[in-house]
N, C-alpha and C positions, 0 to 999 in steps of 0.2 A: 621188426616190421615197421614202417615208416609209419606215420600217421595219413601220410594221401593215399597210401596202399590201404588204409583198414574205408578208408573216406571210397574210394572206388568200389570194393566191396560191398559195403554197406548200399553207395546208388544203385550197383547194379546188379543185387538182389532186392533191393525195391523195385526197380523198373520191371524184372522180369515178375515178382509178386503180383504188382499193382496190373501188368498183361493180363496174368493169369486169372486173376479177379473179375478184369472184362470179360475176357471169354466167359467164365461163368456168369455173370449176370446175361451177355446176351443169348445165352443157351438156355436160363429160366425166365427171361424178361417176359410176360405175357403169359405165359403159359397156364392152363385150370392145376386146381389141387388133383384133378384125373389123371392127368398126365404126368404133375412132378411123381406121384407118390404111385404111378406103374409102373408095375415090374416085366419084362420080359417072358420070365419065365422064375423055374425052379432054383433056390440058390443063385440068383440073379438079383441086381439090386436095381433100386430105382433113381430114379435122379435126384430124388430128395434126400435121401441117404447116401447116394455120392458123393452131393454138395457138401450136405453135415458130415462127413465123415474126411473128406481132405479140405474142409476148415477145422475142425477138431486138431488132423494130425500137424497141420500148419501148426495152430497153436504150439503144441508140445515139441512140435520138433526147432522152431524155433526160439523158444525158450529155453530147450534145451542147448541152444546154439550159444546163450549167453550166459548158461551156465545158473539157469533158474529154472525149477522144478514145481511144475502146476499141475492139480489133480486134475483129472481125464477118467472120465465114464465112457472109456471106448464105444464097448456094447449099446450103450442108447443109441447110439446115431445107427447102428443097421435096425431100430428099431422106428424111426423118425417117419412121422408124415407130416407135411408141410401142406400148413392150414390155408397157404397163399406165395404166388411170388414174392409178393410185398416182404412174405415172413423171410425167407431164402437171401433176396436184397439185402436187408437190414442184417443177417447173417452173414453174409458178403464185407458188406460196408466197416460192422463191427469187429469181426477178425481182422481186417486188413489195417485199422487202427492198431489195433494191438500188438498186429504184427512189425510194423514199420515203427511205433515208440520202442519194440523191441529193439530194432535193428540200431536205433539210434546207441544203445548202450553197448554195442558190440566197442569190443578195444584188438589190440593186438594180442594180450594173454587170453583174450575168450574164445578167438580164431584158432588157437596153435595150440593150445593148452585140450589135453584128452578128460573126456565128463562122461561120469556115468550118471543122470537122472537116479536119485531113489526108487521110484515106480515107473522105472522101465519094465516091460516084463520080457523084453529078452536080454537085460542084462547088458547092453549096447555100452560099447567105451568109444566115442566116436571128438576127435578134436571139432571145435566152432563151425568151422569150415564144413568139415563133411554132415555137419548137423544140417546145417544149412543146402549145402548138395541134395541133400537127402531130403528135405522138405521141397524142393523145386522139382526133383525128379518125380516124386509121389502125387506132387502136383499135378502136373502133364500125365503121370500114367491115368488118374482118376479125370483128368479132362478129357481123354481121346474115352473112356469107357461110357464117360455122360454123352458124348457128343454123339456115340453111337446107340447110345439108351434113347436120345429124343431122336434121331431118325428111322429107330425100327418103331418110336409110339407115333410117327408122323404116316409113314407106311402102313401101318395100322389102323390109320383113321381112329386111335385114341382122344377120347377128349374133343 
């Protein structure tokens, strides 16, 4: 794999990251801790534990992309109330550091090469690449479920 081919990769999961990241701030931009931290319903999550929960798996999963292995307390984050947007932002702001110095050490063996994480817990063999797939997809699923969590708390007159 060329080296402009891992360069393209790298920009254009940044760009699509650093999207994703907008959407999330302007879906908790303003908002009271009544609203981040409502839930729906039953087994239902709220937007503050959506947000902590796919920057969590961001973290891991791209990590995992470079073939680096970081402890993750999955569990707290469906446990998360967000004391303030401010807090959620700066959660934002500071994943998406970490995630793009990530990306910067991606190469062509971290791409093509298959990684199991130690503390995976389903055991995943997955090459750089699909690591990466796999954190943009998670992304987006948990963007459309927030985006749908603050317009049933807006319909609601929450908050």
């Amino acid at each position: 794999m060329s080296g402009e081919l891992v360069t393209a990769v790298r920009e254009a999961v940044a760009a699509t990251l650093r999207e994703q990241h907008q959407v999330l701030r302007e879906l908790v931009r303003g908002l009271s801790p009544a609203v981040l931290n409502w839930s729906p319903g039953p087994e239902m999550n709220s937007l503050a534990v959506l947000v902590g929960h796919l920057l969590d798996a961001e973290r891991y999963l791209v990590a995992a992309a470079v073939h680096e292995a970081v402890e993750r307390d999955r569990e707290r984050w469906f446990r998360y109330e967000a004391p303030s947007d401010t807090a959620l932002l700066e959660l934002i702001d500071h994943t998406e550091g970490e995630s793009l110095a990530r990306l910067e050490r991606l190469t062509a063996d971290t791409l093509l090469r298959e990684w199991t994480p130690p503390n995976d817990r389903l055991g995943r063999r997955f090459t750089g690449m699909r690591w990466l797939l796999h954190a943009i997809g998670h992304n987006r699923e948990h963007l459309g479920h927030a985006s749908l969590t603050r317009q049933l708390a807006e319909q609601r007159g929450i908050g």
